[in-house]
Each structure stands twice: as structure tokens, then as C-alpha cells.
C-alpha positions in Angstrom: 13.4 29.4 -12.4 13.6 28.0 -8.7 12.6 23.6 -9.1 9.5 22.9 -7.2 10.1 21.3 -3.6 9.3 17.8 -3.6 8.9 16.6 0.4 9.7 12.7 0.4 8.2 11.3 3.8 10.0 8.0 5.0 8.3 6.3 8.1 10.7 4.5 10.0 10.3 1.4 12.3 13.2 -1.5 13.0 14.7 -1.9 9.0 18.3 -1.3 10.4 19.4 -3.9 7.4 17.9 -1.4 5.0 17.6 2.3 5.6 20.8 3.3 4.5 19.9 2.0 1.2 16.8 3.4 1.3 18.0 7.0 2.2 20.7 7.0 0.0 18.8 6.1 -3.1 17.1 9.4 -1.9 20.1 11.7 -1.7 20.6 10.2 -4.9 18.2 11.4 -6.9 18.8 13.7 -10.2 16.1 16.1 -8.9 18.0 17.5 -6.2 15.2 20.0 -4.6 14.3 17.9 -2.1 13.7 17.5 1.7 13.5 14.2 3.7 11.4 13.6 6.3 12.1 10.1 8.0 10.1 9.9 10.6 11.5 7.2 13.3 8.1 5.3 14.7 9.7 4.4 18.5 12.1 2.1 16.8 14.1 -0.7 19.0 17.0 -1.8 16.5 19.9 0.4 15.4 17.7 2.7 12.9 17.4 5.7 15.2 21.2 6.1 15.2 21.1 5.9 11.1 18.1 8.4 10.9 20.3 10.7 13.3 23.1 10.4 10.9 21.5 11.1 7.9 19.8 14.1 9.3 23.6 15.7 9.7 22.9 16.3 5.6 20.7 19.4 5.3 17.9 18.0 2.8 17.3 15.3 6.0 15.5 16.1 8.8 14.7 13.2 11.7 11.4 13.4 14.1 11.6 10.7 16.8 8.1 10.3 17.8 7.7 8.7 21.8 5.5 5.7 21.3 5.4 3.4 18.4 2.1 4.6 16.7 2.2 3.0 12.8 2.7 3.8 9.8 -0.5 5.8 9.4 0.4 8.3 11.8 3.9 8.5 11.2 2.7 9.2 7.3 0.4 11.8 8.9 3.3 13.1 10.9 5.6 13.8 7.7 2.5 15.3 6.3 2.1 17.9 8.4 6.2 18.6 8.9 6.4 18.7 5.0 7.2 22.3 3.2 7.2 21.0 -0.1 4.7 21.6 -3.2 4.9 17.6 -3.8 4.5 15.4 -1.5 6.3 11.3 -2.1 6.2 8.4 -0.1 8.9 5.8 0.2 9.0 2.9 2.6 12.0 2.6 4.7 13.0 -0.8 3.2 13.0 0.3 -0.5 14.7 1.8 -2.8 14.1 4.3 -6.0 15.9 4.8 -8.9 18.3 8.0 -9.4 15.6 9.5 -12.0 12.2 8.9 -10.2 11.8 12.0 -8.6 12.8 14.0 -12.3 10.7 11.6 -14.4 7.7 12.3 -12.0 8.2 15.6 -12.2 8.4 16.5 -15.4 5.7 14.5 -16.4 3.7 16.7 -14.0 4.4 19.5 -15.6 3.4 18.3 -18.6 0.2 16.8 -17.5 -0.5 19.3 -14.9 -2.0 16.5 -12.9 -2.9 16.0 -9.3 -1.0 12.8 -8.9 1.6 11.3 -10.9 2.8 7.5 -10.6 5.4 4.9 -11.8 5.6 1.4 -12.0 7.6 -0.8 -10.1 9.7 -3.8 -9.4 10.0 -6.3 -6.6 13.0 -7.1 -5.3 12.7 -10.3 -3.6 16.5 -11.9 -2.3 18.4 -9.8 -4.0 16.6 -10.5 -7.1 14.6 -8.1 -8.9 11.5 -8.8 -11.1 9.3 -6.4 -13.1 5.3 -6.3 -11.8 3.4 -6.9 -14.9 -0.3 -4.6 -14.2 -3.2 -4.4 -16.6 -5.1 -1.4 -17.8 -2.7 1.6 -15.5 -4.1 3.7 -19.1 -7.2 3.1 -18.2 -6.8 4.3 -14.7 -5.3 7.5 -15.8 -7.6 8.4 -18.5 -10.6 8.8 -16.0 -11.2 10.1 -13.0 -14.6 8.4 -12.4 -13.8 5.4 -9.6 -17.1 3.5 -10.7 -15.9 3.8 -13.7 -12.6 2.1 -12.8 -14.2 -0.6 -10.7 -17.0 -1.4 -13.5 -14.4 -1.8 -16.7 -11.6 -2.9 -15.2 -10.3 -6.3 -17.6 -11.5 -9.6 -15.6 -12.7 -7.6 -12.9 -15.6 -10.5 -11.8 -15.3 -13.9 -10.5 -18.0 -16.1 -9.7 -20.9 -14.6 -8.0 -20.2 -11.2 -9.0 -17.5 -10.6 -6.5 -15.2 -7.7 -7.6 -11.7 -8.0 -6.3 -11.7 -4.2 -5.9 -8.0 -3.9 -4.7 -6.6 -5.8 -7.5 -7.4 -2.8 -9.7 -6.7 0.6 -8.6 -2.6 0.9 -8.7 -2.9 1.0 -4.6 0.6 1.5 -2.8 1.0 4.9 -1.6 4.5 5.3 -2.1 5.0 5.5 -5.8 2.5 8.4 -6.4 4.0 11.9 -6.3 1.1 13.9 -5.0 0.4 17.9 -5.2 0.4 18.6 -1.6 -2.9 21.3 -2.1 -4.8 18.8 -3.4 -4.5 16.6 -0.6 -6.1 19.4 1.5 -6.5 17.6 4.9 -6.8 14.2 3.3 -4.9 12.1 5.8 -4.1 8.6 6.3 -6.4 6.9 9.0 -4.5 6.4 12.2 -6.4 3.2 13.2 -5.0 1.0 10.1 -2.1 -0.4 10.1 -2.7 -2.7 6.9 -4.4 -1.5 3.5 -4.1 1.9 4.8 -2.4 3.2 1.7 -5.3 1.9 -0.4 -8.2 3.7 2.2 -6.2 6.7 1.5 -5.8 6.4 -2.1 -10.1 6.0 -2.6 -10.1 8.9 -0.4 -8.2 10.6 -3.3 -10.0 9.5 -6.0 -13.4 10.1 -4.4 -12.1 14.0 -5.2 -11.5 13.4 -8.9 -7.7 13.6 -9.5 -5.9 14.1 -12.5 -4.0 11.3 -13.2 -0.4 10.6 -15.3 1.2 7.7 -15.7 5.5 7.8 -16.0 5.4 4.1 -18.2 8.6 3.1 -16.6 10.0 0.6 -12.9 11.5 3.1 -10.8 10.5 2.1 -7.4 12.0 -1.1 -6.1 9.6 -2.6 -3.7 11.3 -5.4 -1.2 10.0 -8.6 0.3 10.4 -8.7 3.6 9.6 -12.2 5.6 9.0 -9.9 9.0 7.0 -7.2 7.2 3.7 -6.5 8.9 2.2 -7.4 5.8 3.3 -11.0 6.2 2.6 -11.4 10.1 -1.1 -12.4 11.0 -2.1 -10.8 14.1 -5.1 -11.2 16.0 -5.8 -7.8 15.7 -6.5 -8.0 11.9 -10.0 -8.9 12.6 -10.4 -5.2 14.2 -8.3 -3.5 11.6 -10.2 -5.4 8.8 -13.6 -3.7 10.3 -11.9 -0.6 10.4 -11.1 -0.8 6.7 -15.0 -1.4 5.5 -15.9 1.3 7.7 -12.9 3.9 6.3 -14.4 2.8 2.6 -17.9 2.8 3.6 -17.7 6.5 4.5 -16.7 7.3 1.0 -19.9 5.8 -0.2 -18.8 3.3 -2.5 -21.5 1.4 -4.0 -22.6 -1.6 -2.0 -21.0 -4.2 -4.7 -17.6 -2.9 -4.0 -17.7 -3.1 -0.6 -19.2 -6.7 -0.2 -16.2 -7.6 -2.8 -14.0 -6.0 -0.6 -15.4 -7.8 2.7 -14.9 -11.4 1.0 -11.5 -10.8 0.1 -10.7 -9.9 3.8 -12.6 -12.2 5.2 -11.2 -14.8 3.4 -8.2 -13.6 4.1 -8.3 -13.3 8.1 -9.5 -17.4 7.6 -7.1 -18.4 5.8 -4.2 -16.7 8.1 -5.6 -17.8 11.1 -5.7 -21.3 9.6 -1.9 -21.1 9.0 -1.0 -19.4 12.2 -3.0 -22.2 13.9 -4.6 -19.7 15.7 -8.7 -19.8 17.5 -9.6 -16.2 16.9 -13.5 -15.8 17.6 -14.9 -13.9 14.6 -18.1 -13.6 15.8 -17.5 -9.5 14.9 -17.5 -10.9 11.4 -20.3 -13.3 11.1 -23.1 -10.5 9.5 -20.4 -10.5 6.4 -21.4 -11.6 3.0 -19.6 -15.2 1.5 -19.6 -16.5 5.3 -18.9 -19.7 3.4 -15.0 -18.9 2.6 -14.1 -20.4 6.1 -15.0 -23.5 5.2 -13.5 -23.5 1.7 -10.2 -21.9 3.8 -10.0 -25.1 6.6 -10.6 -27.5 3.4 -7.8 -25.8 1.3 -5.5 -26.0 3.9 -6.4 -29.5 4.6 -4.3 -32.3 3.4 -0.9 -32.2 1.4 1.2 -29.2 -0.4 0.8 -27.2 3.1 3.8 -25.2 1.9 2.3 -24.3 -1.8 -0.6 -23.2 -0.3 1.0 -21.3 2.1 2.5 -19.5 -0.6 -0.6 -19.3 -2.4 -2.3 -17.3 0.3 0.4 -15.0 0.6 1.9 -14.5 -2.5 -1.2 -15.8 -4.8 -4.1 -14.6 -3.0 -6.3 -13.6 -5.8 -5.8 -17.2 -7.4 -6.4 -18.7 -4.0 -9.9 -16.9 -3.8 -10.7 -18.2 -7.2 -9.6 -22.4 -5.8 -11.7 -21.4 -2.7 -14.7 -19.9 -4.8 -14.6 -23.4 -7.2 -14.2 -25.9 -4.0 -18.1 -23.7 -2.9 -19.1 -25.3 -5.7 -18.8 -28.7 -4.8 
């Protein structure tokens, strides 16, 4: 019997250090019924030449797009090239394990599900730790998303905030997805962070089945220069972009006000690191408008560094320090 096509999509922008690794642990894999898509985002460094060389290998094919549009639309791009049954992301600066692709698989087959996903470690210099996530059964063993924001463990804070994204295993790229159950769902071409998450509620707004392969085959790495680690001062646009994209799939109210603190928060405390005067007057109607001042008072003072760390590495703690400094 002929193996099922899986299509792995690898958007490509300036990781020169890293794509041949990447690739490779591709070409690697024990499932060998593959095509890869890598598609190169307008990129300035060296990675255009390595894409061009891979794509001499028949299961590689290259699409150079003219203008550097993001990682949404490159996704989108890959989407719509792909021929495959199954459809996998993998960022350009990871790797996965020789058996991810197989284990996916055939736990697909024997779960018939929609999606199927993995866990994963971080690789952070060179040195790799296991993520330790609460509840993934849970997440697989119902398709309801209130259900999955209303039971998930230690899922409130003060107030009744709900730190939404801490709790639905977000992350695109370790999710092997049927390609017809997508069926037009697309990423949304105006995010360029959290976009991976939008699209996953878009997914489970349709009621996937979901399995769960209990084992760390994607390697996520830490990069200093990621975009996820660089404030902009166009986060305050893609941040209202996001509670619109969720909005639209009519979560209930409580998730999105949960959602708007932790971004909120989030946009204060970057710009309070970056030192930078962004007027956030496009902001001010949001809920918890008091997490700026718990931001400028947190990164008052000593420990600059820890708390640097702490918003970017710690958030989720940091938004519980900032909730208890409210109360005082």
C-alpha cells in the first residue's frame, strides 16, 4: 500500500546558522514519503543559496517569494503549493527527531484523528531541556474549546483572568494536520506574532479530533534575534489584530478580556525595557488598564536583568508579581 504524503512547509527568513540543520533533520526522517516546501520570505543572509541547494534533492522544492511578507503568508504560501494528505510545520531554526513524522503518523492511523501532536524540547545553547505541560490528555479527550478553557488545572488568577494561551498546546509546528480538514483555514496574513495560536482556535472552533504522540520530538531553539524576542512598535497594531482574529471566532467575552491583559501587559512591559514612548491610546478602552502601572513599578529599582528575564522567559509568573503589586 502506497504511504500517505505528508507535505512539511518550512518558512524561511535570515537563519543562515540553522537551516541546514533544520532541512536535514527533514530528509532524515524514517517516513520517507515526503515533500518539502521551504518557502524563502525575501531573505538577506546566505539562506536563499542553502534553500537552492537543497531543492537539487527531489522531495525539496524552493519558492522565493519578492518581498519579505511573514511568516503567516509564507505558511499560507506552502499551503496552497502543498500536494500532500498531511500537512506539518517546522520552523526554519529547528530541528525534528528521525521518527517524528512515523510516530505521527501512525498514531493517526490509529486514532483516525484530524490532528495529531508531539511534545517537545527546547534547545537553548546547545543545551536541550524537556517542556514539562499539564493536562495535553485533557486537550485530546475533547473537542469542546470552552471546555478546555473552563477545566484547564490552575487556569484563574486573581480577578478571574484566564491565561488562555498557557493552555491550549499552541505552536503550529508540531501538529501534523489532515490537509481536508483544514479546508481554507489559513493563517492570517496581518500577524506576525501569536499567529500560530489564532490559527490553532480557528481549528478547534471546527471540533477536531485530537491524539496525542506522549513523546519530545520537536526541538524548539532559542533564538536571541527571533521576532519573538524583539519589541517592535508595531506590536501595539498586531496585538489589536489578534483580539480581533479571536473575537471573530466568538469566544466567550472572559477569554478574550484574559487574553487582552496578557497582551497588554505585555506590550507595557516591553516597551518599559526597550525604553521606548509608544502612545497606546489604541489600547486604553482595554480591561486591567492598571498593568502599566504595575509594569513601570516592576521594572523600577534593582534586579533589572532578572526581571528582564522574567518578562521574557517567565511571563506568566510576572503577570501573577504584577497582579499582587495591584493589590497594594
Amino acid at each position: 500500500m502506497q504511504k500517505k504524503l505528508v507535505s512539511v512547509i518550512i518558512p524561511v527568513y535570515n537563519v543562515e546558522s540553522y537551516l541546514s540543520k533544520c532541512i536535514q533533520s527533514v530528509l532524515n526522517q524514517t517516513y520517507q514519503n515526503i515533500e518539502i516546501i521551504l518557502i524563502d520570505d525575501k531573505c538577506t543572509d546566505a539562506s536563499s543559496k542553502i534553500c537552492d541547494e537543497f531543492a537539487k534533492n527531489d522531495k525539496v522544492q524552493v519558492i522565493h517569494q519578492q518581498k519579505n511578507l511573514g511568516v503567516s503568508y509564507a505558511r499560507n504560501t506552502g499551503i496552497n503549493a502543498s500536494s500532500g494528505e498531511f500537512i506539518l510545520f517546522v520552523d526554519a531554526d529547528d530541528y525534528i527527531n528521525p521518527n517524528m513524522i512515523e510516530c505521527l503518523i501512525n498514531k493517526q492511523k490509529e486514532s483516525n484523528s484530524d490532528m495529531v501532536y508531539c511534545r517537545y524540547n527546547i534547545v537553548n545553547q546547545n543545551k536541550v531541556f524537556q517542556l514539562k505541560e499539564l493536562a495535553l490528555e485533557d486537550f485530546c479527550s475533547t473537542n469542546n474549546i470552552d471546555y478546555l478553557f473552563n477545566h484547564a488545572p490552575k487556569n484563574k488568577v486573581k480577578n478571574n483572568i484566564i491565561f488562555v494561551k498557557d493552555y491550549i498546546p499552541s505552536y503550529c509546528w508540531r501538529y501534523l494536520i489532515k490537509k481536508d480538514f483544514l479546508n481554507n483555514t489559513c493563517f492570517n496574513n496581518k500577524l506576525y506574532t501569536l499567529e500560530d495560536f489564532v490559527f490553532l482556535c480557528n481549528l478547534l472552533a471546527k471540533k477536531p479530533n485530537i491524539a496525542l504522540v506522549d513523546d519530545y520530538l520537536y526541538n524548539y531553539t532559542i533564538r536571541n534575534n527571533s521576532v519573538s524576542r524583539v519589541f517592535k512598535a508595531e506590536e501595539v497594531t498586531n496585538s489589536l489584530n489578534i483580539i480581533k482574529a479571536l473575537e471573530s471566532i466568538n469566544l466567550e467575552k472572559k477569554y478574550i478580556e484574559g487574553l487582552k491583559f496578557f497582551l497588554y501587559s505585555s506590550l507595557k512591559c516591553s516597551s518599559l525595557i526597550n525604553n521606548n514612548k509608544i502612545n497606546f491610546s489604541l489600547v486604553n478602552n482595554w480591561s486591567n488598564k492598571y498593568s502599566y502601572k504595575c509594569a513601570k513599578i516592576f521594572m523600577k529599582g534593582k534586579f533589572v536583568k532578572l526581571k528582564n528575564f522574567l518578562v521574557y522567559h517567565k511571563f506568566y509568573l510576572t503577570l501573577k508579581i504584577l497582579l499582587k503589586l495591584k493589590e497594594k
